[in-house]
N, C-alpha and C positions, 0 to 999 in steps of 0.2 A: 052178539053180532056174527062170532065166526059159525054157530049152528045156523045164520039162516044163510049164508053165503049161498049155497045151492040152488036155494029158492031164489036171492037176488040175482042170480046167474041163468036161470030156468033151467036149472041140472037135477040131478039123483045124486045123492052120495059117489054111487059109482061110476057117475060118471065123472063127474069133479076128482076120484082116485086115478081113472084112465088118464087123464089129462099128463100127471106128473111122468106115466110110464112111455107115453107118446114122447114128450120131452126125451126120455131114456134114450129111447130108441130114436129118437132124431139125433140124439149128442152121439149115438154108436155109429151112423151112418156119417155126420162127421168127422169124429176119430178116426172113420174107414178113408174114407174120402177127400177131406179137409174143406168141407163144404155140406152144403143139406140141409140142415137142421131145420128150415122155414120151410122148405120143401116138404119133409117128411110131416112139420107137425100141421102146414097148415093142410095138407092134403089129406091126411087121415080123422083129426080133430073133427071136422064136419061132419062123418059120418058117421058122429054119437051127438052130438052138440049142434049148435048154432051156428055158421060161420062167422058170423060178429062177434062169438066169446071166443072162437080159435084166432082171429083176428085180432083180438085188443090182448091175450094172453100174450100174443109171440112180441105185442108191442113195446110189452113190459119186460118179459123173459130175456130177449135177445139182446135191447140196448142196455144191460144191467150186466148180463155172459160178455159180452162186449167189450163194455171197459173193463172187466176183470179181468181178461184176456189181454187187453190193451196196457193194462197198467202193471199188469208181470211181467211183462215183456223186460223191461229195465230201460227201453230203448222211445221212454214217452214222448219224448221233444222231436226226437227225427223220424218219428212213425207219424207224429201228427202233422208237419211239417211234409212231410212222403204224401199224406192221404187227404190234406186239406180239405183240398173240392170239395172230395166224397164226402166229409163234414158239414160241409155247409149243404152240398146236397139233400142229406138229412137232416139237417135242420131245417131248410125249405121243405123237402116233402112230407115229412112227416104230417105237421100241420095241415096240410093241404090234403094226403090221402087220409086223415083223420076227416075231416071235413067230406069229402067224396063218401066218406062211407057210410055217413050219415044222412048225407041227401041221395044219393043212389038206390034204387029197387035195388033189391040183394039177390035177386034173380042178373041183373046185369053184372053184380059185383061178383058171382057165381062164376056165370059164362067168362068172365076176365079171366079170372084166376085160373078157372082150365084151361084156358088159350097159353096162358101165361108159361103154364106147368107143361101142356105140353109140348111148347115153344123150348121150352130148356131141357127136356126130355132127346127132343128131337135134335138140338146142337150137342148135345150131351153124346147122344149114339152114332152121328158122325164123324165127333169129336175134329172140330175144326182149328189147326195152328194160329193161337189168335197170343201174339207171343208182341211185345215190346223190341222194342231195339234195344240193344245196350247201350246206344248213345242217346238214348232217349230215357232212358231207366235212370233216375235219381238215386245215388249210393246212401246207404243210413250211415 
């Protein structure tokens, strides 16, 4: 099964090896930043691959880095507690942008993602004070 992955994926060898190094370099621009990583891989990923395989890779990749990140922390109950919503958010969306990406032309799922990308690009190089209150910031 794992020699025909490639072929179940419509890859090349090398290109299925790019994939892990993209990850690299998405985790460096993280480490750099404290942010990226879906940025980086799913904006480069495409332009060797399909964007439906950079798209179900990061889906798998990230909620997996995620909680292993989440669960070293030491601080499991008040980070989850802290981040609820954003929980169940992703549990709501997931589902549902799985489903969109299945019904959707991948030409419209295309156009999204670069509006998307350079929506965050473009608050990114402003860089806009989008800051909490501290009376409003929940302490862990």
């Amino acid at each position: 099964m794992v020699n025909h992955l490639p072929e179940m994926l419509g890859l090349s060898w090398f290109q299925l090896g790019l994939i892990p190094c993209i990850f690299i370099l998405g985790g460096a621009a993280k480490g750099a930043l404290g942010f990226g990583l879906p940025f980086v891989t799913v904006s480069i990923i495409p332009l060797f691959a399909p964007l439906d395989v950079a798209l179900a890779v990061n889906a798998v990749v990230l909620p997996i880095a995620n909680f292993l990140q989440y669960t070293q922390s030491g601080l499991v109950r008040p980070t989850f507690e802290r981040y609820r919503l954003v929980v169940v958010g992703i549990l709501l969306g997931a589902p549902i942008g799985a489903y969109l990406l299945s019904a959707m032309d991948i030409h419209i799922i295309e156009l999204l993602l670069g509006l998307f990308v350079m929506c965050f690009v473009f608050v990114t190089l402003f860089n806009p004070s989008l800051k909490v209150a501290p009376r409003s910031e929940k302490s862990l």
